[in-house]
N, C-alpha and C positions, 0 to 999 in steps of 0.2 A: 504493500500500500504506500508507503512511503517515497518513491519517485514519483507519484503523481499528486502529491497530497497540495504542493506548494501551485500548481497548474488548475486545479480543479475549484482550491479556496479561493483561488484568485475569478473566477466564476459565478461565486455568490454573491446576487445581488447587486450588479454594478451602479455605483453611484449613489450607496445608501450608506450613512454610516451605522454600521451594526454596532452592536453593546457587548453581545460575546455571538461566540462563534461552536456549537458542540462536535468533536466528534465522535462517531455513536459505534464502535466496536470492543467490549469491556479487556477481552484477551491481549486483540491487540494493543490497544494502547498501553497496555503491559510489558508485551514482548516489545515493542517499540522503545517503549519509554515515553511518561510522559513532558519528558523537555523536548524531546526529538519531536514530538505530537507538534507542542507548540512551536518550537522553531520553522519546522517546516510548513504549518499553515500561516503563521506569522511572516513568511517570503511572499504568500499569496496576495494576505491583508494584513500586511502590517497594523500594528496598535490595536487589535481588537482582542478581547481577553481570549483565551480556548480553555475549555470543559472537556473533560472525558468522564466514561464511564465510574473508570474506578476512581479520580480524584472528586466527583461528585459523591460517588457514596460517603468518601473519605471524612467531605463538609456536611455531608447528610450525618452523620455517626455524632460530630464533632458536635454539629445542634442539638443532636437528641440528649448528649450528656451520656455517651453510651465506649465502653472499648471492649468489651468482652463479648463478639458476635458468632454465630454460627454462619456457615456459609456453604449454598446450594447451587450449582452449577450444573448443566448440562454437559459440561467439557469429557473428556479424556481426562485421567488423574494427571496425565502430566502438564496437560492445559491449563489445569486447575492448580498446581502447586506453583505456578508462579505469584498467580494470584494472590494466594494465604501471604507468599513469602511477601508482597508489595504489604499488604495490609501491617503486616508485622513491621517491618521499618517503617510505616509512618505513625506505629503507637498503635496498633490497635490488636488484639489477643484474638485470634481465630481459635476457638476452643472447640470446634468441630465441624468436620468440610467434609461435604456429600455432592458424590457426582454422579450424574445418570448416563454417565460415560460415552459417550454421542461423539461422531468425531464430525456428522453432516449440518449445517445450520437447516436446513430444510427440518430433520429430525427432531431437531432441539426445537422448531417453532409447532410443531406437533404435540409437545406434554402437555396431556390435559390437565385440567383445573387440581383435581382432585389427588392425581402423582408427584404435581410441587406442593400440595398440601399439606399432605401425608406424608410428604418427604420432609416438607420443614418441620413438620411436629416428631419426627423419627431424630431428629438434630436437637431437640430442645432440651435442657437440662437448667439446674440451679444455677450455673456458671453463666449461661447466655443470658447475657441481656438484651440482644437484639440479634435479627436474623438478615443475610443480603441472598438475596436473590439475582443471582448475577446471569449475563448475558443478552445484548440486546434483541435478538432472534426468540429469548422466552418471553411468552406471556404471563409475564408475574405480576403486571400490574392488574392485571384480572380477580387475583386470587390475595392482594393485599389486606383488604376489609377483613376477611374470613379469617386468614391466618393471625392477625391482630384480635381479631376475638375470640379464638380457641386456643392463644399461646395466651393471650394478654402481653405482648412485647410488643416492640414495636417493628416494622419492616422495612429496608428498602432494600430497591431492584435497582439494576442498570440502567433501564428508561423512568422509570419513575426520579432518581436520584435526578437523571438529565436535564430533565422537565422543570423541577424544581431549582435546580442550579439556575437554570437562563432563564426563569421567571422571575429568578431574586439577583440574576446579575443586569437583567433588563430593567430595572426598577416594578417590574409590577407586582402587583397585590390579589388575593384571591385566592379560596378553597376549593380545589374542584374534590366532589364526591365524590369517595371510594377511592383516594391513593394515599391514604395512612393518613397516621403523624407527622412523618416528616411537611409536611404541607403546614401543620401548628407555627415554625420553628422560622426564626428568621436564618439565615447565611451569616455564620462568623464572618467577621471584616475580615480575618486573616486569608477567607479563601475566596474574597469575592473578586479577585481582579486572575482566580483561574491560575493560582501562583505554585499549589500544591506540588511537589516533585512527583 
């Protein structure tokens, strides 16, 4: 992804100044890195913030007042143990990581409601205090509501995390139904200008 990241950002929207900029692959920008994320959209549009995946959950975690999460993936375990490891250097305790081992995105947009359900309640223990639903291909923001009332924790997902990041780096305001808590929470200053490693 990355030789065309800088050609493609520079594509978005011409002539508009945007507030931030997502990009929406949770793995990747992992395996990438996300400075290399931002760098390289930042050649397209210079000066506009960039959000990823996993540094949105990262501001999502940070507002809920949360570091000790389980975490549920569609990946490959070896897709997924980059993951835990990113979450882990930026402070945050992965006390339990479930993958439905999927190596097709097509695959992973097929778990239904009720297998990331049942999966995150399979993940729950004393230790979790919140669960990520990671990958943008699943539909986890489907299944947030549910899962927040049958754990009583709190959730977030890859697109949900996204969503809320560039709705509070955009300046706007507003609850939309059904995608958690995190939607309660304002964006620590520390992550709002998309700074996160």
């Amino acid at each position: 992804m990355t030789p065309d990241m800088a050609r493609t950002a520079a594509l978005l929207v011409p002539g508009i100044q945007l507030s931030a900029i997502a990009f929406c692959c949770t793995s990747a920008s992992v395996a990438i890195g996300n400075p290399a994320v931002r760098e390289a959209i930042g050649e397209g549009l210079p000066g506009v913030p960039v959000i990823t995946p996993a540094s949105a959950a990262i501001a999502g975690f940070a507002a809920l007042g949360v570091t000790r999460v389980a975490m549920l993936t569609p990946y490959l375990p070896e897709t997924a143990a980059p993951l835990a490891t990113y979450f882990n250097d930026q402070g945050l305790e992965v006390m339990r990581n479930g993958a439905f081992a999927l190596e097709d995105d097509r695959d992973m947009a097929r778990i239904d409601d009720e297998s990331i359900i049942n999966g995150a309640a399979a993940l729950d223990g004393a230790e979790v205090e919140a669960f990520f639903l990671s990958c943008t291909s699943l539909r986890g923001v489907d299944v947030i509501d549910r899962i927040e009332a049958r754990l009583g924790k709190p959730v977030v997902t890859s697109n949900q995390a996204l969503c809320w990041a560039l709705q509070r780096m955009g300046g706007l305001s507003g609850r939309p139904d059904g995608y958690g808590r995190l939607f309660d929470c304002d964006m620590p200053s520390a992550h709002a200008q998309g700074i996160i490693p």
